[in-house]
N, C-alpha and C positions, 0 to 999 in steps of 0.2 A: 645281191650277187655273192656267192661263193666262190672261194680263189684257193685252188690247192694247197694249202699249208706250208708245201716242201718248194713251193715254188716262188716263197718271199723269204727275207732273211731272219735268221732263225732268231734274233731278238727284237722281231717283228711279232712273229707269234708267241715266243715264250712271252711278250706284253699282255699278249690277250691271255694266253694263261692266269699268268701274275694277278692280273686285275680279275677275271672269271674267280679266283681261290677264294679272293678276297671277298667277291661280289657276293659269292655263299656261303662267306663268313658271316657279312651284314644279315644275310637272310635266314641262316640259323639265330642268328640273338634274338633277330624280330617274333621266328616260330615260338621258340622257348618262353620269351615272356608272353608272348600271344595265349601260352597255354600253361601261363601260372596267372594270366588276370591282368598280366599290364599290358592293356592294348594299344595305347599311346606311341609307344616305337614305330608299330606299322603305317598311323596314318604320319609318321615323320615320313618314313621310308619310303611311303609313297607318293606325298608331297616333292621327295629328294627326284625320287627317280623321271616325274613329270617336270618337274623345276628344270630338270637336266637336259630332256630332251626339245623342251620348249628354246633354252636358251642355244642350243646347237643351231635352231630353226632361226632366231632370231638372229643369229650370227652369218649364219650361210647368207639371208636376205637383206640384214641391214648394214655389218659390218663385212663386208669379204676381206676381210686383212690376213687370214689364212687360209692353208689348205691342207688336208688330212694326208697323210701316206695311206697306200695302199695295203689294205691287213687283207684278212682273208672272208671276214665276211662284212660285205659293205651296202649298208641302205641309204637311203633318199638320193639316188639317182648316182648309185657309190661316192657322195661325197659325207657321209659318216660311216667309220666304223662301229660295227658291234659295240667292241670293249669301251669308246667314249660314254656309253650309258652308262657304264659300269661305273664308271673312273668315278663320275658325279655323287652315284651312293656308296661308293666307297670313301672319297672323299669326306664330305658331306654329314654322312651318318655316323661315321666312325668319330670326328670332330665332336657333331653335337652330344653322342654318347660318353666319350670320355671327358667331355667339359661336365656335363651334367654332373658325373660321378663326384665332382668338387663341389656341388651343392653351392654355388654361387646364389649370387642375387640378382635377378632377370639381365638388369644391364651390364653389370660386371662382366655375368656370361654369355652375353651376347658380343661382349666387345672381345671376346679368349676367345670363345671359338674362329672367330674370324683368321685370328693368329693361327690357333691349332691346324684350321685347313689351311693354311699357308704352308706351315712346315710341313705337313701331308705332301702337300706339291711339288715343295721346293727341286728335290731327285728329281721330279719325274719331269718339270717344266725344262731344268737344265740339260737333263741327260738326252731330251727328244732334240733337241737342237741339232747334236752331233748327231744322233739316230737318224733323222729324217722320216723320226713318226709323223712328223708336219712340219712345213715350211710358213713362216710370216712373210709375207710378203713385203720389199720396200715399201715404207709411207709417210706419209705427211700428217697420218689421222694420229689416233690414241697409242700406236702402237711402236712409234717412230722412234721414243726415247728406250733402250735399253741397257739391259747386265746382264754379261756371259750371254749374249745373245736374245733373253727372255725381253720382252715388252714390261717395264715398271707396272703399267696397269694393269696386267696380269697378275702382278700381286697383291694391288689398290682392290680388282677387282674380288677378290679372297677377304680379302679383308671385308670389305663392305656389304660386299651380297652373303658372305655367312653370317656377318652379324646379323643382317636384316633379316634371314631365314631364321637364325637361334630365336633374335628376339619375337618375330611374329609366332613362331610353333610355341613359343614361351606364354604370349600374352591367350592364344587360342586354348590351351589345356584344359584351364577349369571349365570352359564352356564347352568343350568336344570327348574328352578323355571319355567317359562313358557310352560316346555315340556308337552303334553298331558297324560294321566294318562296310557296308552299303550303302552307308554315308562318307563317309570316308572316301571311297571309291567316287563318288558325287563330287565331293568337295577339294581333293586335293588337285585337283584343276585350276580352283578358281586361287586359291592358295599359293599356288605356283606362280600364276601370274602375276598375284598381288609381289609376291616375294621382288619378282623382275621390276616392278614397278618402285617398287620401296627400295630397291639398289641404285636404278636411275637416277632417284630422286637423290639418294644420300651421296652419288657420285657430281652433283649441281655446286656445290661446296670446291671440291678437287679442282673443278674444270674451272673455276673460279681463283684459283690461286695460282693455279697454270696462265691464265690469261692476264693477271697481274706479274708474271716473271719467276715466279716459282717453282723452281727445278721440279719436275715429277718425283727426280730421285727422294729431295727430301721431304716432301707429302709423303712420300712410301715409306721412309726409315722412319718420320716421326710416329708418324699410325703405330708404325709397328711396335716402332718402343713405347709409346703409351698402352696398348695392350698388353706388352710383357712388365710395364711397370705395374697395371692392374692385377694379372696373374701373381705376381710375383708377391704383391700386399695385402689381393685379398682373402680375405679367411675364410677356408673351409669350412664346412659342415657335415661333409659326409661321412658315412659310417662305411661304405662300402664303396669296392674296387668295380673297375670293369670286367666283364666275363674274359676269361683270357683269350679268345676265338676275337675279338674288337682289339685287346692288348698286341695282339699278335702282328695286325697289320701294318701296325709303324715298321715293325720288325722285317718284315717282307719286304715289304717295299724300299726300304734301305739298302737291302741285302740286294737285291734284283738289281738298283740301278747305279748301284757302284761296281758291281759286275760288269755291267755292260758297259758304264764309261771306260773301265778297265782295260777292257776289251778292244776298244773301239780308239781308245787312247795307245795301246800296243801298238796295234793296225795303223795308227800314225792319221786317224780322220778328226782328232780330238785337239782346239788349240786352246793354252790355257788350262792343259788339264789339271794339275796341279792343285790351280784357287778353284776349279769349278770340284774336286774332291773335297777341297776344304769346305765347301760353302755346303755339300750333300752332306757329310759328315758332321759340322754342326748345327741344319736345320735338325737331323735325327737325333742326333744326342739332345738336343734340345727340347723335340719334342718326347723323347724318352724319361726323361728327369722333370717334364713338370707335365703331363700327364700319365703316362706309361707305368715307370717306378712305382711297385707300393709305397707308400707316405705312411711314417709310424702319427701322421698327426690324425691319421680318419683314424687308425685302433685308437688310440689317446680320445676321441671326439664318440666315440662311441661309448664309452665312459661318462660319458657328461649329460647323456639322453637327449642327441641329435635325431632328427628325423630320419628312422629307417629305410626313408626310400630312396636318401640322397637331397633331396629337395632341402633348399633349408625351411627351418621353424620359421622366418620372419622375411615375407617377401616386399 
């Protein structure tokens, strides 16, 4: 269904903008290396973009613990907007892109990017709250314990389901990297699902320490600090940056949604706005200074005859 643009509020649609910019930021990187010989981003991209719309479907049917606001173009019986497809390869891609560029070692970067799409999210899960991009519904399920209004598992689930995505697109390369894009197209179905399935399975642990007494909250801060303490130690390899068009979106998205808390915080709809800025401003600084930021240690590592492609020498 389409809905007049001018007839929802205006950082309703500047969202779908925001994420639309972004969306054809992801898909210029993908063309570009598409047509220097590295084919491997696309079938990332389109593992991401199915990954994404599966688990919308999966959410509408198994979990209803939310419900989307109204944008202006809305499918599956208007309960997803457009821009949620986006949001997942924007998320998503951009993550497993700029972790790569640090030429980690499969699990290392499996366990960062999970991180990385955390702070991707962090603005945009806090600032929807006060928007009323979407409402959570009261519950008793997964979603019942939260901060600043998000559901904890909403960040458990970032955590887990990208790792699982970095690490399976990780283990699948050497065997697919060369396949033609027809397969690809074949496959990133069955990939996607496997993705949702290997998140379930790594969420069996969580729910397990939940039913022993285990705050949600500190399941979530420990994750998360064990990823930034592996981030933080492990050593790069890479000799090269990300395309600045992928650099750019942490930038965006920072920029857009402290605007609008801004905004919205003026207008007096905002409670807490103060820590809910502090917490938008240092996921992005955050993830600005350990992905973002050029590092003189990949020019220094480029010197030493690291693998050109990012990947490290020793997996």
């Amino acid at each position: 269904m389409f809905r007049n643009p001018l007839s929802i509020p205006p950082y309703f649609f500047g969202l779908e903008l925001v994420f639309l910019v972004c969306f054809v930021l992801t898909i210029r990187d993908v063309v570009t290396r598409y047509g220097a010989g590295d084919r491997y981003p696309a079938f990332q991209w389109l593992v991401v973009f199915v990954y994404g719309v599966a688990m919308e479907l999966v959410a509408f049917n198994a979990y209803p613990d939310y419900a989307h606001g109204r944008f202006s173009i809305q499918l599956y019986g208007e309960q997803l907007p457009l821009y949620v497809t986006f949001v997942y390869v924007v998320f998503h891609y951009t993550g497993l892109e700029l972790v790569r560029r640090r030429g980690l070692r499969p699990l290392a970067s499996a366990v960062v990017t999970g991180l990385a799409i955390v702070l991707l999210d962090v603005p945009f899960d806090v600032v929807g709250v006060d928007a009323r991009w979407w409402v959570w519904h009261p519950s008793v399920h997964d979603v019942a314990q939260r901060w600043l209004g998000v559901p904890l598992t909403s960040y458990e689930w970032y955590l887990l389901f990208g790792a699982g995505l970095a690490w399976l697109l990780a283990v699948l390369r050497p065997r697919s990297e060369r396949l033609p894009l027809a397969a690809y197209l074949a496959l990133a179905p069955l990939v996607a699902v496997a993705i949702i399935v290997l998140g379930i399975v790594g969420f069996l642990p969580f729910h397990a320490f939940e039913a022993l007494g285990v705050p949600a909250s500190v399941l979530v801060t420990t994750h998360a600090a064990i990823a930034l303490v592996v981030v933080l130690r492990a050593r790069s390899t890479s000799t090269t940056e990300a395309p600045l068009a992928l650099r750019a979106i942490p930038l965006i998205l920072a920029t857009w949604h402290v605007a609008v808390l801004a905004f919205l915080w003026r207008r007096g709809d905002v409670e807490g706005g103060g820590e809910k800025l502090g917490v938008i401003l240092a996921a992005s600084i955050a993830m600005v200074l350990l992905f973002v930021r050029r590092r003189g240690a990949s020019r220094r590592t480029a010197a030493s005859g690291a693998s050109p492609s990012g990947v490290p020498n020793e997996v």
